[in-house]
C-alpha positions in Angstrom: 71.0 -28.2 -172.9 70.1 -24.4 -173.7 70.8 -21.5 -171.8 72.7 -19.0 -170.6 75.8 -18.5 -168.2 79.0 -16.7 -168.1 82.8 -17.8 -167.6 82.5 -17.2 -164.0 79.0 -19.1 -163.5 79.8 -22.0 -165.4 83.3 -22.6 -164.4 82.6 -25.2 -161.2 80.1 -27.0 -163.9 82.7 -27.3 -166.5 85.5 -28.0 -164.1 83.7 -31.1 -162.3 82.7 -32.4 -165.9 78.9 -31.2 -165.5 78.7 -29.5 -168.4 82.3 -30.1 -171.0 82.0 -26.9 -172.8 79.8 -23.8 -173.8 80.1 -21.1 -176.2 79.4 -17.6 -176.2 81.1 -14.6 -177.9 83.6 -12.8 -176.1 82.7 -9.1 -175.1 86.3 -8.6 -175.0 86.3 -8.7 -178.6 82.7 -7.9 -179.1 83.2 -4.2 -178.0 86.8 -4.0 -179.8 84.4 -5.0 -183.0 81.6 -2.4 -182.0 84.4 0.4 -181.9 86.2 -0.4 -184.9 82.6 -0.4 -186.5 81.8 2.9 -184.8 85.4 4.4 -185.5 84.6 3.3 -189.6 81.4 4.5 -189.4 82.0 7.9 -187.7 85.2 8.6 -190.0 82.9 7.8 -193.1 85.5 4.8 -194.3 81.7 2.8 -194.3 78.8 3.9 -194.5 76.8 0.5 -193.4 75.7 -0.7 -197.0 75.9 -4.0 -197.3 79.5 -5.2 -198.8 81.3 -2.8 -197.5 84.7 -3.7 -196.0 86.6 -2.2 -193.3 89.9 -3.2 -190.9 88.7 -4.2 -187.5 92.5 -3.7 -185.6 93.6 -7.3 -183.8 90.4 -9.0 -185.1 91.5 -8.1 -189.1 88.5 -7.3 -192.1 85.1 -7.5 -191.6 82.2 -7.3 -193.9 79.0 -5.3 -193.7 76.5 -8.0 -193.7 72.5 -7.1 -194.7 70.2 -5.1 -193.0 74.2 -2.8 -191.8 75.3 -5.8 -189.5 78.9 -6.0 -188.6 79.2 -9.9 -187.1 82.1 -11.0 -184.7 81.9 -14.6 -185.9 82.4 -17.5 -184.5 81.7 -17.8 -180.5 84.4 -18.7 -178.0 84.2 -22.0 -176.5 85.2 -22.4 -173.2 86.6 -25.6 -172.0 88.3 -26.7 -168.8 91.8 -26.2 -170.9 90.5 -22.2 -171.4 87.9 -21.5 -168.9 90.7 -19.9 -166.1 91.6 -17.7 -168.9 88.5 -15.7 -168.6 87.3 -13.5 -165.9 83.2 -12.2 -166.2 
């Protein structure tokens, strides 16, 4: 199955074994990311050439991928043992 829901749409699916888990990256940490980014880009530390490394806070080092994208990583999976956890 393919699409799109949140924490908060999902939760009675994953809960009453519907759907056991989805994934999707959490924009808790997306937007930590984005300012880090933002902060190293602004502050000239990168300059968004590919290679280039910089110290995202919590989330530790990230890489300047091609085309000057910055990727979170893996997506959260939420679960019935996590899916409480999150509120959006």
């Amino acid at each position: 199955m393919t699409g799109l829901g949140t924490p908060n749409q999902m939760r009675e699916f994953v809960k009453d074994g519907t759907v056991a888990q989805f994934a999707l990256w959490n924009p808790e940490e997306l937007g930590y990311l984005a300012a880090w980014t933002g902060a190293a880009l602004a502050s000239g530390q990168i300059t968004g050439q590919e290679g280039e490394t910089f110290e995202a806070g919590e989330l530790g080092e990230y890489e300047v991928g091609a085309d000057g994208t910055v990727l979170l990583g893996p997506p959260t999976v939420f679960d019935e043992s996590n899916i409480d956890d999150f509120d959006f």
